[in-house]
GUVEX-133689 format. One record per residue (C-alpha): chain; residue in three letters; residue number from 1; x, y, z. Coordinates in nm, 3 decimals, padded with zeros to 5 digits. Example, Ala and Ser with C-alpha at 12.3 -4.5 7.8 and 13.67 -1.06 7.14 Angstrom:
! residues 2
A,ALA,1,01.230,-00.450,00.780
A,SER,2,01.367,-00.106,00.714
This chain:
! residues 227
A,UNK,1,00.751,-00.387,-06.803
A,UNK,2,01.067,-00.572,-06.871
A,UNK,3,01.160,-00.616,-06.520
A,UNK,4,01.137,-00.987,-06.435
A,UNK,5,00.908,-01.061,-06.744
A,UNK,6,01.009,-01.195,-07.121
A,UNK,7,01.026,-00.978,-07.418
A,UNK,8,00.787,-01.226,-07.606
A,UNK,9,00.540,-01.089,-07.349
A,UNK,10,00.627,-00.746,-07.337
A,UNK,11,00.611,-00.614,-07.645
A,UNK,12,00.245,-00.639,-07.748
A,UNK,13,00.153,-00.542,-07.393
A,UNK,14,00.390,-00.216,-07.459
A,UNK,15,00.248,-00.144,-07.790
A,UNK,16,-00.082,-00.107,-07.680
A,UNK,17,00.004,00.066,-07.341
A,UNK,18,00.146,00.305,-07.525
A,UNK,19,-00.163,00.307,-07.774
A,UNK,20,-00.381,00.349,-07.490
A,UNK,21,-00.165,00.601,-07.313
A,UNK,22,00.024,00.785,-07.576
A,UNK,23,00.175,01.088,-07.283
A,UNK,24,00.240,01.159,-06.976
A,UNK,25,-00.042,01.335,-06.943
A,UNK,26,-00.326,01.086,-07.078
A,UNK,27,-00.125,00.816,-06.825
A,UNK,28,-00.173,01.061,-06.533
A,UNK,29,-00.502,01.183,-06.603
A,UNK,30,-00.660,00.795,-06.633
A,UNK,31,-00.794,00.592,-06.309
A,UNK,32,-00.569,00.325,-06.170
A,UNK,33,-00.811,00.099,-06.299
A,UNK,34,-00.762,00.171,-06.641
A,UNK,35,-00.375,00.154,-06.610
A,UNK,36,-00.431,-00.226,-06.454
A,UNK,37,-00.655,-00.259,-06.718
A,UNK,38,-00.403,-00.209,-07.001
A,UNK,39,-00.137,-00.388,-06.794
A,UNK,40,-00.366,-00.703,-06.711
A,UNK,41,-00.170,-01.036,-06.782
A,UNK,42,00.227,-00.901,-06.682
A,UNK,43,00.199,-00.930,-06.356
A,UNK,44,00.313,-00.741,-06.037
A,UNK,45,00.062,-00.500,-06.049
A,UNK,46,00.280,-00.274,-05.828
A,UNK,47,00.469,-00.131,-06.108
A,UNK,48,00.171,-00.043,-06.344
A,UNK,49,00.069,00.148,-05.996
A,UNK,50,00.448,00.278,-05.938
A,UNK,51,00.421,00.373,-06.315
A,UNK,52,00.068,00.584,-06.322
A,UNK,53,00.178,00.773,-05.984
A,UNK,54,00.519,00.875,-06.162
A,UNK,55,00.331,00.975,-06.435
A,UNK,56,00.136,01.245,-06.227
A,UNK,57,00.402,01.331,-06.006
A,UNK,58,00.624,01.440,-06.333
A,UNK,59,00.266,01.597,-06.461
A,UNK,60,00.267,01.794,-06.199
A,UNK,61,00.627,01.828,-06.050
A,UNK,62,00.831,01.861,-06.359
A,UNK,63,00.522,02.032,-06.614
A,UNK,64,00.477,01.678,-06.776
A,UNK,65,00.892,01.701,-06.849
A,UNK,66,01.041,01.368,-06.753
A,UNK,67,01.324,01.496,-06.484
A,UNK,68,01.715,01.405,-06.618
A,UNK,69,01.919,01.319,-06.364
A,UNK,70,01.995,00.998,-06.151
A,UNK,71,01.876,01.162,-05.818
A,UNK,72,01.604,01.333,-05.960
A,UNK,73,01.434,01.017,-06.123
A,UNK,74,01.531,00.836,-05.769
A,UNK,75,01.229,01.047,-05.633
A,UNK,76,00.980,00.903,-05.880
A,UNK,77,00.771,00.579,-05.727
A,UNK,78,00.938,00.275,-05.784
A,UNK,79,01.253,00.405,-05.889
A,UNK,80,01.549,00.269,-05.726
A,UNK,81,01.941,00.374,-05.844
A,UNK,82,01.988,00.116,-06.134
A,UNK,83,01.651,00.184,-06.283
A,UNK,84,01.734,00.574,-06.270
A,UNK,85,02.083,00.456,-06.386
A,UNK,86,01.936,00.283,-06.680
A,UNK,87,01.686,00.564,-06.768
A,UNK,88,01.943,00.793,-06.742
A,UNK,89,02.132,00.587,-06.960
A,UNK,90,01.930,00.499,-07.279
A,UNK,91,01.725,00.814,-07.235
A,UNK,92,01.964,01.088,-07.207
A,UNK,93,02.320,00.876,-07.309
A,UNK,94,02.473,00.994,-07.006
A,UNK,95,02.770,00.809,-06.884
A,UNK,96,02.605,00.608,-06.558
A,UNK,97,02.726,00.309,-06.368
A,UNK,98,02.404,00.067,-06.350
A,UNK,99,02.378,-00.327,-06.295
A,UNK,100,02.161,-00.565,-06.398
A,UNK,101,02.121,-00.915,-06.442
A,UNK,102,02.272,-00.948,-06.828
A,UNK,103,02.552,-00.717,-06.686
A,UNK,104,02.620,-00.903,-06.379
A,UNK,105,02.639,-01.190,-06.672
A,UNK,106,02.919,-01.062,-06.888
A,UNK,107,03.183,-00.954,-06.600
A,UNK,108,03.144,-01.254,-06.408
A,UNK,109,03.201,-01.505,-06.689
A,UNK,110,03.500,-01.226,-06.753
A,UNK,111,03.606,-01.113,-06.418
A,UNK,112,03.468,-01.410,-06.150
A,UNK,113,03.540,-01.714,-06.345
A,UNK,114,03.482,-02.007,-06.076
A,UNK,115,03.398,-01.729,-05.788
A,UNK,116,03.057,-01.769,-05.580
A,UNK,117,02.867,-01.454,-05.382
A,UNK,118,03.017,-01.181,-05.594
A,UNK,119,02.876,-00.875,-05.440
A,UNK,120,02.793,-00.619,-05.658
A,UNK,121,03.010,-00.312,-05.556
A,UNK,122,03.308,-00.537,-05.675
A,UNK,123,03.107,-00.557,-06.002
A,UNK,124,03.019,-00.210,-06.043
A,UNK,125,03.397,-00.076,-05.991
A,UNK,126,03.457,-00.242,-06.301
A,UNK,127,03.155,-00.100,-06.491
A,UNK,128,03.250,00.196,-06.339
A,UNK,129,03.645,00.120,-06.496
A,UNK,130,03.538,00.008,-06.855
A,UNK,131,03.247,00.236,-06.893
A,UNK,132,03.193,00.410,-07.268
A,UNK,133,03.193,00.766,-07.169
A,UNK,134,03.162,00.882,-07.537
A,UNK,135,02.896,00.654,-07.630
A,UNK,136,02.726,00.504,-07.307
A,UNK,137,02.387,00.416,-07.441
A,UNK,138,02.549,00.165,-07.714
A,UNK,139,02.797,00.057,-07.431
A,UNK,140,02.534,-00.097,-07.279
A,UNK,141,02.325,-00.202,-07.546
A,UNK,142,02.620,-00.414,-07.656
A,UNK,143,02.645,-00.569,-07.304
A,UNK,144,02.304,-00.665,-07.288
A,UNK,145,02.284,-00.816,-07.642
A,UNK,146,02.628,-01.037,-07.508
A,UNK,147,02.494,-01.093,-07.160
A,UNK,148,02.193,-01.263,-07.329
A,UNK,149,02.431,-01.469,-07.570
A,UNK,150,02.636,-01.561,-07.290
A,UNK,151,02.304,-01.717,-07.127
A,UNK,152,02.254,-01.868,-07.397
A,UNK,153,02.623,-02.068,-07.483
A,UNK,154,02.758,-02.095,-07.135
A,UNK,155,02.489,-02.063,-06.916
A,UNK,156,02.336,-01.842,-06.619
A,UNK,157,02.641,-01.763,-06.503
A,UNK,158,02.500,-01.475,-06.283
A,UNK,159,02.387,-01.746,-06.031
A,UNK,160,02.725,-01.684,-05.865
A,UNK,161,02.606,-01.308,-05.750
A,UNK,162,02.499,-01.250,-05.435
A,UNK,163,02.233,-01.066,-05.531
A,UNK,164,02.101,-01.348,-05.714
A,UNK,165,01.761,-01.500,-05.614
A,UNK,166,01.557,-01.753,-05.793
A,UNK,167,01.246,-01.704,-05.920
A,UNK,168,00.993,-01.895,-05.741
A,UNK,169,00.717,-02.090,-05.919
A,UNK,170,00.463,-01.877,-06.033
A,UNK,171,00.169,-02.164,-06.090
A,UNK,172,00.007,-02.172,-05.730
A,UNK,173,00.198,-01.883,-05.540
A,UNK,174,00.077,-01.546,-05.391
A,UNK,175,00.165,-01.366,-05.701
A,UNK,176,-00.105,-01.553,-05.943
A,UNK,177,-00.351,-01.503,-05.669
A,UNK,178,-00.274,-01.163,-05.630
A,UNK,179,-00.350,-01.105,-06.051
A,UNK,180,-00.612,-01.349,-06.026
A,UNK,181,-00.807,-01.110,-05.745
A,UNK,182,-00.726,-00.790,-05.980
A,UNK,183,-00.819,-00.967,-06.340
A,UNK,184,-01.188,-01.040,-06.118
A,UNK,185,-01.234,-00.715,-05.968
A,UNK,186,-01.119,-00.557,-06.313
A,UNK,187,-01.444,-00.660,-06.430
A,UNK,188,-01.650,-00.481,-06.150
A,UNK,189,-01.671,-00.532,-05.739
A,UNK,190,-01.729,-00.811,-05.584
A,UNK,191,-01.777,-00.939,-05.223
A,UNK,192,-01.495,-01.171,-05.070
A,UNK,193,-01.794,-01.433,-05.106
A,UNK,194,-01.803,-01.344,-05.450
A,UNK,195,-01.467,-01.399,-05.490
A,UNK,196,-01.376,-01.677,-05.278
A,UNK,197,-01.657,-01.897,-05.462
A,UNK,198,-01.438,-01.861,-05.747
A,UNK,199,-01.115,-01.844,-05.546
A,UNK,200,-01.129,-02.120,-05.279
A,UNK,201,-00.803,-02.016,-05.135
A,UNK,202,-00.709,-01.964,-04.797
A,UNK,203,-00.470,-01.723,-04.824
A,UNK,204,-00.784,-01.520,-04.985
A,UNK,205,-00.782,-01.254,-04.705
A,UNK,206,-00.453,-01.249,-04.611
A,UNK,207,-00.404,-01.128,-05.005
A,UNK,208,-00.665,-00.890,-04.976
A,UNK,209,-00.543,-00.691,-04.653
A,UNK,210,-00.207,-00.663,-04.859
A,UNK,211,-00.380,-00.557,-05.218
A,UNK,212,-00.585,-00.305,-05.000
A,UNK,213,-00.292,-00.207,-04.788
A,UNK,214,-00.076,-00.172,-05.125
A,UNK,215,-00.359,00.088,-05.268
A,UNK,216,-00.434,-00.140,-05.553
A,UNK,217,-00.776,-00.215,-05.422
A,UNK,218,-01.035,-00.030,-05.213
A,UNK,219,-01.351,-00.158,-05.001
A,UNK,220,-01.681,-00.039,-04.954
A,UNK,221,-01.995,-00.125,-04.842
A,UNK,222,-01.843,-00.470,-04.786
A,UNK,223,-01.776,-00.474,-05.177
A,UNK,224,-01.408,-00.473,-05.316
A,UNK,225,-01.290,-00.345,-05.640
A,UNK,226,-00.945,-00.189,-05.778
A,UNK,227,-00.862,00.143,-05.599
């Protein structure tokens, strides 16, 4: 949930995700559009959907046990190596190399001073050097809380990554038509008529071949609604 979306936003969404979806198994065991549902109003719908299908491939892979190690949480949907690295991290306290934004933060205001396109293997080689074997999960913790105050008195300093790309403006883009299309089917199908009367876009069906594409949302009968 926290991926590219404030805490202020989070954390009353989270409480109530988890109030609606207390286990694995009531997570896997609901439709996808009761997981949207719940996660209506954070945007990029993808991971709700990434989330749900990891929840029923560890219900039924791994006996509703969430799987331990870096490779083995690679294989879950939407999983790539620094959000394993991370899970592995404040889950299980093991001692894993991960980067992320308020980490890219600290060691190039430390590391990078005045340097531009720092790639992030030069980065993670010293993670990887000052890395709290002992205690990993306050490690990074501690780096997150400074990467934030570093935001905060210096600047984004992390614009000097290479891996850094700007957010683009979210107030007429694909992404609020995207949630705008699953907040209106959320309340029951509709035609592309339907929608488009209150959606005069026309990137409308260019959206909706993606959506359907992505899983998200099914058609039938000439009727759309989430999948």
């Amino acid at each position: 949930m926290l991926q590219q979306t404030q805490v202020p936003r989070v954390m009353p969404k989270y409480e109530a995700f988890l109030a609606k979806f207390p286990d694995v198994k009531s997570l896997s065991a609901a439709t996808l559009g009761e997981v949207l549902g719940a996660w209506n109003g954070l945007g990029y719908n993808r991971r709700a959907k990434f989330l749900w299908q990891a929840a029923q491939m560890v219900a039924s892979e791994w006996h509703s046990k969430f799987p331990a190690t870096v490779d083995e949480l690679q294989k879950l949907p939407g999983v790539g190596a620094n959000t394993a690295g991370a899970a592995a991290v404040y889950a299980y306290n093991q001692p894993v190399v991960f980067i992320e934004t308020n980490i890219r933060t600290v060691f190039i205001h430390h590391f990078f001073n005045g340097e531009l396109d720092i790639p992030d293997p030069a980065i993670r080689e010293l993670v990887e050097g000052t890395l709290d074997r002992e205690n990993p999960r306050e490690w990074y913790w501690a780096l997150m809380d400074y990467g934030t105050f570093l935001k905060q008195t210096v600047g984004n300093v992390g614009r000097a990554s290479k891996s850094y790309a700007k957010q683009s403006k979210f107030a007429g883009s694909v992404r609020q038509l995207r949630g705008t299309i699953i907040r209106n089917l959320l309340s029951g199908p509709q035609t592309k008529a339907e929608l488009a009367a209150v959606l005069p876009d026309e990137r409308l069906d260019a959206v909706l071949a993606d959506l359907r594409g992505e899983g998200l949302i099914c058609e039938n009968g000439g009727r759309f609604s989430v999948a």
